[in-house]
C-alpha positions as CSV (number, residue, x, y, z in Angstrom):
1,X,-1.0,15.0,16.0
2,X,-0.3,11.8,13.6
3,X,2.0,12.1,10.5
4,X,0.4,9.8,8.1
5,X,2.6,8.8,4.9
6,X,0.3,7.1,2.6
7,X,1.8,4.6,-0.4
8,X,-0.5,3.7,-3.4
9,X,-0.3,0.5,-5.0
10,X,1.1,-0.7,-8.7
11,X,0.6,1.8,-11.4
12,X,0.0,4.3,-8.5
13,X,1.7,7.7,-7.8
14,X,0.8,10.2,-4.6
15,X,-1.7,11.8,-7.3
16,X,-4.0,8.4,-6.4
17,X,-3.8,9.7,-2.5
18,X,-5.4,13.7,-3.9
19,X,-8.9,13.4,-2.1
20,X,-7.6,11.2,1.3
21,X,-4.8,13.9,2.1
22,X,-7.0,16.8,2.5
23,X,-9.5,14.8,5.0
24,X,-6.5,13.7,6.8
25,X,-5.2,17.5,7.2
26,X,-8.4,18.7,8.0
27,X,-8.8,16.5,11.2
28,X,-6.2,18.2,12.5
29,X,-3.2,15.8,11.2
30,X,-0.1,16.2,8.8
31,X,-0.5,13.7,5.5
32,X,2.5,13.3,3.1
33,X,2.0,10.9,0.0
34,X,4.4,9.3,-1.6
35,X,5.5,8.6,-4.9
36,X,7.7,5.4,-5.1
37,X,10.9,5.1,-7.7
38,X,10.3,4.2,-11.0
39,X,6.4,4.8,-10.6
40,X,4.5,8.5,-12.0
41,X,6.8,11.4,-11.6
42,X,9.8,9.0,-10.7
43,X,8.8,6.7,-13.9
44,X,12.3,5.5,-15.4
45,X,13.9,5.4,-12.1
46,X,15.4,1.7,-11.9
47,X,14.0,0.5,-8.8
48,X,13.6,-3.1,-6.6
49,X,12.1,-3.7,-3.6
50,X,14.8,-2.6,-1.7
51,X,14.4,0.5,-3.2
52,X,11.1,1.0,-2.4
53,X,11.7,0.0,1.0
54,X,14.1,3.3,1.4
55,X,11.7,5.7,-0.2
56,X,9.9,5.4,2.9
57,X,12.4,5.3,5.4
58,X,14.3,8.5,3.5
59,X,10.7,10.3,3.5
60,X,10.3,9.6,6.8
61,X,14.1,10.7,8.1
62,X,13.8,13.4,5.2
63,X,11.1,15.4,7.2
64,X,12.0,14.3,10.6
65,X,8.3,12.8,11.1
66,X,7.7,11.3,14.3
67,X,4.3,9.3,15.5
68,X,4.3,8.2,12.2
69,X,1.3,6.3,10.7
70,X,2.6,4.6,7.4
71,X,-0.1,3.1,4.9
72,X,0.1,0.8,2.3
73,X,-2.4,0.0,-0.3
74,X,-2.0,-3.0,-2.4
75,X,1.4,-3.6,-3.1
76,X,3.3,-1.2,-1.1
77,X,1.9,-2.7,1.7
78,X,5.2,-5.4,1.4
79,X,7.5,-2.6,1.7
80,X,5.5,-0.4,4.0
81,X,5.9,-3.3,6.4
82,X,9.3,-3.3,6.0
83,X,10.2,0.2,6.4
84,X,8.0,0.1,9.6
85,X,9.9,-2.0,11.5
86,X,13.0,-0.2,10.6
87,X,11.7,3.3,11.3
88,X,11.6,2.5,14.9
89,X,10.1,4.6,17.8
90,X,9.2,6.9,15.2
91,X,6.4,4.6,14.3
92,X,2.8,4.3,15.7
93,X,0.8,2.4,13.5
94,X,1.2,0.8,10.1
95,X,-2.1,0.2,8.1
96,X,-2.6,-2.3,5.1
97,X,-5.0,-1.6,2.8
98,X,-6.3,-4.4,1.2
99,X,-2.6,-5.2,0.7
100,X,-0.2,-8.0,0.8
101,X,2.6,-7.8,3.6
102,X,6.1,-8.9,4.0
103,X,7.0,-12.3,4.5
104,X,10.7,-13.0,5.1
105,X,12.6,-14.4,2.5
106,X,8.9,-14.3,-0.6
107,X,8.9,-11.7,-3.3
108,X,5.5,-9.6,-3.5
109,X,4.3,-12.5,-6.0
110,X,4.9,-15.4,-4.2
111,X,1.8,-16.6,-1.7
112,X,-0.5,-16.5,-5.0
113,X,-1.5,-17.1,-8.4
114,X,1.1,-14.9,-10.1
115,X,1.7,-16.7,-13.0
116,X,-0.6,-13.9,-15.2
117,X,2.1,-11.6,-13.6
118,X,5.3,-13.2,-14.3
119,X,3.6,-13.6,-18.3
120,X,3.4,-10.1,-18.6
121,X,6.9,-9.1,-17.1
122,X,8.1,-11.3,-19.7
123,X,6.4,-10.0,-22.3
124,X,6.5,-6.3,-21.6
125,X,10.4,-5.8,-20.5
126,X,10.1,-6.4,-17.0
127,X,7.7,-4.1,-16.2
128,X,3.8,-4.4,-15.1
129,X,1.8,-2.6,-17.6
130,X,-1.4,-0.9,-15.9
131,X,-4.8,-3.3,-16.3
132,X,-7.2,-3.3,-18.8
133,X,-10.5,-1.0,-17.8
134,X,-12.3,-4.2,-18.1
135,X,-10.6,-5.5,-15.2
136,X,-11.5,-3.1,-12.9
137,X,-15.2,-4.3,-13.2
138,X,-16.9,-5.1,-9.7
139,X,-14.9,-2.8,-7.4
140,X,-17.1,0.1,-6.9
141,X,-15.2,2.9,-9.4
142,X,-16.8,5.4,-12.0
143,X,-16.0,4.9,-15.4
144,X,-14.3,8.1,-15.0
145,X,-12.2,7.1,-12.0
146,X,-11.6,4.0,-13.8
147,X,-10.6,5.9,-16.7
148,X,-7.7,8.1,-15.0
149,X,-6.3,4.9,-13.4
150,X,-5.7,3.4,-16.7
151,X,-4.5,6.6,-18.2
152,X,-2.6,8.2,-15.1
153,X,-1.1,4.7,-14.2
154,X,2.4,3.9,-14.6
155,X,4.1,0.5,-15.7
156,X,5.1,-1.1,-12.4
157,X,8.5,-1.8,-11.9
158,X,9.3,-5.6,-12.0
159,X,12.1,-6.2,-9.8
160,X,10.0,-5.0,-6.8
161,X,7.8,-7.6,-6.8
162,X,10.3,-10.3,-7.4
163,X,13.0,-9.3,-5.1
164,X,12.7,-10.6,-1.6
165,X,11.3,-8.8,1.4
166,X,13.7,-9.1,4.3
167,X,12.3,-8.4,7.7
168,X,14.8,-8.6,10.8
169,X,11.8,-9.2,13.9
170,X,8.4,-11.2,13.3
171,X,5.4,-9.5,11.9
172,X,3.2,-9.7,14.4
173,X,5.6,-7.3,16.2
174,X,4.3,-4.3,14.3
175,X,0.6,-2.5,15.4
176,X,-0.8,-2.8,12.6
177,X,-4.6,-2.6,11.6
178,X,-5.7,-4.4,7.9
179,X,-8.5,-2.9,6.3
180,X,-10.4,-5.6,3.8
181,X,-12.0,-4.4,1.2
182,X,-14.6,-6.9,0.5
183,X,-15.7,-6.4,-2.9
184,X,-12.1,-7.5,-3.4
185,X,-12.9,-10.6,-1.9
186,X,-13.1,-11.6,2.4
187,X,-9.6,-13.8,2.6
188,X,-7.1,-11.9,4.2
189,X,-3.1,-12.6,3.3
190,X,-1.1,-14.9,5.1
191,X,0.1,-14.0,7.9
192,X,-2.4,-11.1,8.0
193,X,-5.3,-13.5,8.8
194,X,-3.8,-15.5,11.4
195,X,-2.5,-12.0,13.1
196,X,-6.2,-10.4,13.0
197,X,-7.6,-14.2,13.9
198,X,-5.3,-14.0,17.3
199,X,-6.3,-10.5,17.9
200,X,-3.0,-8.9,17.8
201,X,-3.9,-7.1,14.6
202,X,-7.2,-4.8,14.4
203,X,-9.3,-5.6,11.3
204,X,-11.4,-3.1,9.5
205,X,-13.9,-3.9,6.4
206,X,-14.8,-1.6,4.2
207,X,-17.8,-2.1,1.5
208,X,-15.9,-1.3,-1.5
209,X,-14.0,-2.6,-3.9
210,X,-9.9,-2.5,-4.3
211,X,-8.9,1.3,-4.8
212,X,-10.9,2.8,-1.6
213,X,-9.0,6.0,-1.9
214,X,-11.0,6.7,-5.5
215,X,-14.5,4.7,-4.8
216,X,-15.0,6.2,-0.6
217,X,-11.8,8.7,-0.2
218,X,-13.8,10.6,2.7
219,X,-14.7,6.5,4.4
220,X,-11.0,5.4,4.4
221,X,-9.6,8.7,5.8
222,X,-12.0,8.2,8.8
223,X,-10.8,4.5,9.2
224,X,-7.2,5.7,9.4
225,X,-7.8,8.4,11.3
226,X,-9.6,6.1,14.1
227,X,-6.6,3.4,12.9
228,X,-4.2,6.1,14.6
229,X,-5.6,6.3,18.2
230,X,-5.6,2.9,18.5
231,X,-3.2,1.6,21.5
């Protein structure tokens, strides 16, 4: 049996994760999603990327999980990667969904255009204000799923995306898998694409846009499920 702990993206809480976890239990596996500090429930919680980074481990050591599957979408994928490597043989698998991942020493918005991002910490108190609905044109949601994300969504804490990630062994050492979603565009993050280019990574694409577990919840729990008997 795998223990999947699943970590949504900016805005996000583990109320973004309610159609995946069920799939995930009824294949026969335990699923635990996970709200990170300062986000949903935990909103007003100061929090950096450090912190984020010990949600996971502290969930993980909290419930004594062992073959451990963590996932991160979108921005918890750079502290997912993190807490994999320091989780140790407890891990089996770490998946990135359509996520950025750790690079030593760069914050979550370096690697990119993040200017937009920086502007809006700046303007909003240091915190990432969920998008417009207009912005999530393109990526395969109902107006209604659209709609919740909006008005469920949580200001992102800002330190977490500035702070540094710190990662003690290379990333390549982690078995990972990347799932692209490729209404979000094909390019995959550095170092994820040289990674899945030398084959040490698996690669996955999924015909949707950037929030998988609201436009094909039942699609990406099968692609993590078959993610978790990977060798």
């Amino acid at each position: 049996m795998t223990r999947f702990v699943v970590v949504a993206g900016a805005w996000l809480g583990a109320w973004a994760w309610d159609e995946v976890v069920p799939e995930l239990r009824a294949a026969g596996h335990e699923a635990y999603a996970l709200t990170l500090s300062g986000l949903a429930e935990k909103q007003g919680v100061a929090a950096g990327q450090q912190t984020h980074v010990q949600d996971i481990i502290d969930e993980v050591e909290r419930l004594d999980l062992r073959d451990v599957v963590l996932v991160g979408h979108s921005y918890s994928g750079v502290p997912v990667g993190q807490a994999a490597e320091r989780i140790g043989d407890r891990l089996t698998r770490v998946v990135f969904v359509d996520s950025g991942v750790p690079v030593d020493g760069e914050s979550a918005l370096d690697g990119f255009p993040s200017d937009p991002v920086r502007k809006s910490l700046a303007e909003n108190g240091g915190v990432w204000p969920p998008p417009d609905p207009a912005d999530f044109a393109g990526q395969d949601l109902t107006g209604e799923q659209i709609a919740r994300i909006v008005t469920d969504g949580t200001p992102h804490p800002g330190a977490s995306l500035t702070e540094p990630a710190v990662l003690a062994h290379p990333l390549g050492d982690l078995p990972a898998t990347y799932v692209k979603c490729l209404l979000d565009g094909d390019e995959l993050p550095a170092p994820a694409d040289e990674l899945v280019a030398s084959g040490r990574w698996e690669l996955v694409r999924m015909d949707t846009g950037h929030w998988p577990m609201f436009s094909r919840p039942l699609e990406l729990a099968r692609v993590l499920v078959e993610s978790a008997t990977r060798p």
